[in-house]
C-alpha positions in Angstrom: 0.0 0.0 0.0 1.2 3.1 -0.8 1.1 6.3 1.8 2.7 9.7 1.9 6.0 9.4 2.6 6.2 5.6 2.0 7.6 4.1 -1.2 6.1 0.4 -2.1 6.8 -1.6 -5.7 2.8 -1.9 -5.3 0.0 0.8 -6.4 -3.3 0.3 -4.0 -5.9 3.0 -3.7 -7.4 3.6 -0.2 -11.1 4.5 -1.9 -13.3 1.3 -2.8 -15.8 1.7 -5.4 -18.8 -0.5 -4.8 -21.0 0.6 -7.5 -22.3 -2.7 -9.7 -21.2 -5.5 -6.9 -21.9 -8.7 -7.3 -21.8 -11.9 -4.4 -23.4 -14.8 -4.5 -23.4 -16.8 -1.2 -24.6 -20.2 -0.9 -28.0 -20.2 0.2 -26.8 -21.5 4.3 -24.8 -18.3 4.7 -27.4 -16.1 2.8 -30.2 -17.6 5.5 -27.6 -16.6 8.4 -27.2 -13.7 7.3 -30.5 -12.9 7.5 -31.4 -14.7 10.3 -28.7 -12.4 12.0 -30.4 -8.9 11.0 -33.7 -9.9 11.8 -32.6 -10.6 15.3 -30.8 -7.2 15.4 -34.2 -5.6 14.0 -35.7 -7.5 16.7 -33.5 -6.2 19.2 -33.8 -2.4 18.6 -37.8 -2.5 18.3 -37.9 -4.1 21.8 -36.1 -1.5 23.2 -38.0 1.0 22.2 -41.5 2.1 23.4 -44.4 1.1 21.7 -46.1 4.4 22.1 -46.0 7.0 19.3 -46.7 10.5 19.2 -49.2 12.0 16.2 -46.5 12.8 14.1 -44.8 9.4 14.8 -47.4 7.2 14.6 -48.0 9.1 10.6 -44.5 8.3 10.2 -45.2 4.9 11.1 -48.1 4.6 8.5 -46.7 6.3 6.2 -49.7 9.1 5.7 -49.3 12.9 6.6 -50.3 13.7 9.9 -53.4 15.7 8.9 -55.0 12.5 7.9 -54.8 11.0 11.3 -56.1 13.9 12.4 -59.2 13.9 10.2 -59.7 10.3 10.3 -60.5 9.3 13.9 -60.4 5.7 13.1 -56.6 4.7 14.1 -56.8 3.2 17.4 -55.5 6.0 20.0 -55.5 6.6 23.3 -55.5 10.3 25.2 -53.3 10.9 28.1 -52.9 14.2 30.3 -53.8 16.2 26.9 -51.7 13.9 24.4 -52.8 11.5 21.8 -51.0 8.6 21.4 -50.4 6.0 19.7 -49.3 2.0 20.2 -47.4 1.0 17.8 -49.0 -3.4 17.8 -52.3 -1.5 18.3 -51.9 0.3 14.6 -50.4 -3.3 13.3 -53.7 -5.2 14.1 -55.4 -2.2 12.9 -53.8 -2.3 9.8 -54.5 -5.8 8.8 -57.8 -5.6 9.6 -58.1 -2.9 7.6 
């Protein structure tokens, strides 16, 4: 590798273009790997609450916040002059939907 001030018989750039890569894994190590970030996903939901705000509950849902406001339908819950939000509550509401 070649640095400032360092002379080496080899050329090797320190940026890494990924753009266009390719890897096939066998289908064992593609599952792991999978398998791994699910548990990680996992993981990080767990730790955080399941109640959402207004505008995080629309961020959840993926719909402007004016629209849960108009449409009263979303299960909520009000609480010292807050509406919120659980996050399984919207799930179930969703696929009943």
């Amino acid at each position: 590798m070649e640095r400032s001030g360092e002379t080496s018989g080899r050329r090797h750039s320190e940026r890494s273009t990924l753009s266009g890569l390719q890897i096939e894994l066998p289908k064992d190590v593609f599952e792991k790997i999978v398998d791994r970030v699910a548990e990680r996903v996992r993981t990080e939901l767990a730790q955080e609450s399941p109640w959402l705000t207004r505008p995080q509950a629309a961020a959840y849902l993926g719909v402007p916040v004016s629209r849960l406001e108009k449409d009263r339908t979303a299960p909520s819950h009000r609480w010292d002059g807050r509406v919120l939000y659980n996050r399984a509550e919207l799930d179930e509401w969703l696929r009943a939907s």
